[in-house]
C-alpha positions in Angstrom: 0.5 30.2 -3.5 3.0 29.3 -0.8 3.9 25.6 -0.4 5.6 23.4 2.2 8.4 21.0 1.3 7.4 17.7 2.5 9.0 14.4 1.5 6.7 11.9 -0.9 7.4 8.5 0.2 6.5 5.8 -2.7 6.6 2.0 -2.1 5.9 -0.9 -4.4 5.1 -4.0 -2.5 3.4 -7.4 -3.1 -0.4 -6.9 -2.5 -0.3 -9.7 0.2 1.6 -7.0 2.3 -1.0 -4.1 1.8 -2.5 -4.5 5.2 0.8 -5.1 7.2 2.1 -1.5 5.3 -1.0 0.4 5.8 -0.6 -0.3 9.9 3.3 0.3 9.8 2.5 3.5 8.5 -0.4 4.3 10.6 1.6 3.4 13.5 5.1 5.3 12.3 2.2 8.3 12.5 1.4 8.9 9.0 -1.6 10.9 8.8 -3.0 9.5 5.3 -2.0 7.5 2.3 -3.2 6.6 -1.1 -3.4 2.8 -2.4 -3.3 2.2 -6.6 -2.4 -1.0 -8.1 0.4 -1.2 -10.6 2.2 -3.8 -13.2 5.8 -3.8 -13.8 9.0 -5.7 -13.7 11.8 -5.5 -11.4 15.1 -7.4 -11.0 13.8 -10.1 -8.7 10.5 -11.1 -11.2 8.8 -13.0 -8.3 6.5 -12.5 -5.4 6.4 -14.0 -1.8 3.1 -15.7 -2.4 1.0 -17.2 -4.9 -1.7 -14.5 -4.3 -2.4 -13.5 -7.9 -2.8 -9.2 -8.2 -0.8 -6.5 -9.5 1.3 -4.9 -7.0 0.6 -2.0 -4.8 1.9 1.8 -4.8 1.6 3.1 -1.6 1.7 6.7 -1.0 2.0 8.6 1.5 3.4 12.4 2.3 5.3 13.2 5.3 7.9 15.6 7.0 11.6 14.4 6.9 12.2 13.0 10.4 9.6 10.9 9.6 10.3 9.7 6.3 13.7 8.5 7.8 11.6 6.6 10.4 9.2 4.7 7.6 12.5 4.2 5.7 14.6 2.7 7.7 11.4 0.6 9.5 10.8 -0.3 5.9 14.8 -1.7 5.3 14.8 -3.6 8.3 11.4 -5.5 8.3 10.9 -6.2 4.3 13.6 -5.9 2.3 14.9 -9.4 3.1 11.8 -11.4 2.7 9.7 -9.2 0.3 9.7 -7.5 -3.5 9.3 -4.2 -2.1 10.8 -0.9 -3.3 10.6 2.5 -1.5 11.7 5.5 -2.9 11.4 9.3 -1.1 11.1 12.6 -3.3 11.1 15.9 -2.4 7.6 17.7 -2.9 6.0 21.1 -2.5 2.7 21.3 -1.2 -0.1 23.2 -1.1 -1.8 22.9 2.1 1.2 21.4 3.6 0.8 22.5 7.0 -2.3 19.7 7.1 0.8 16.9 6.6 2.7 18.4 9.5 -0.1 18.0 12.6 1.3 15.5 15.1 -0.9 13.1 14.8 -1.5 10.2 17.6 0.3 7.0 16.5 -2.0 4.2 16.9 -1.5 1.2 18.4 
């Protein structure tokens, strides 16, 4: 079965932030994104907030130029302030072609 080669952005944040991600991504122009909670430890053992709550993994699946986009946007406006992690992979996909529509940005 053929497959497109898409890049798999993960990030790790602070539950308190789950709402502020989802829009950044929405309006960077992700087209989707999967939410699951997770436990861990990390070099900086704290959280911004006293909100008790595992942490979030946010998902998402995206081509290249825009993975760079969500990265950098990511850097510049939470890794000061915030635990928060992002990692991109490499991924084949089935169906990819789905990930690729140009979706309208929203506002």
């Amino acid at each position: 079965m053929p497959t497109t080669t898409l890049k798999l952005i993960t990030i790790v944040a602070e539950p308190v932030l789950e709402s502020k991600l989802v829009h950044d991504l929405q309006h960077l122009g992700a087209t989707g994104y999967t939410i699951t909670e997770g436990r861990g430890s990390g070099s900086s053992h704290r959280h911004a907030t006293d909100f008790p709550g595992e942490n979030i993994r946010l998902e998402t699946l995206v081509a290249p130029a825009l993975a760079e986009r969500i990265v950098a946007h990511m850097a510049s406006t939470y890794f000061a302030t915030y635990s928060l992690i992002c990692f991109v992979s490499d991924v084949a996909v089935v169906r990819g072609e789905k990930y690729l529509a140009t979706p309208t940005p929203s506002t």
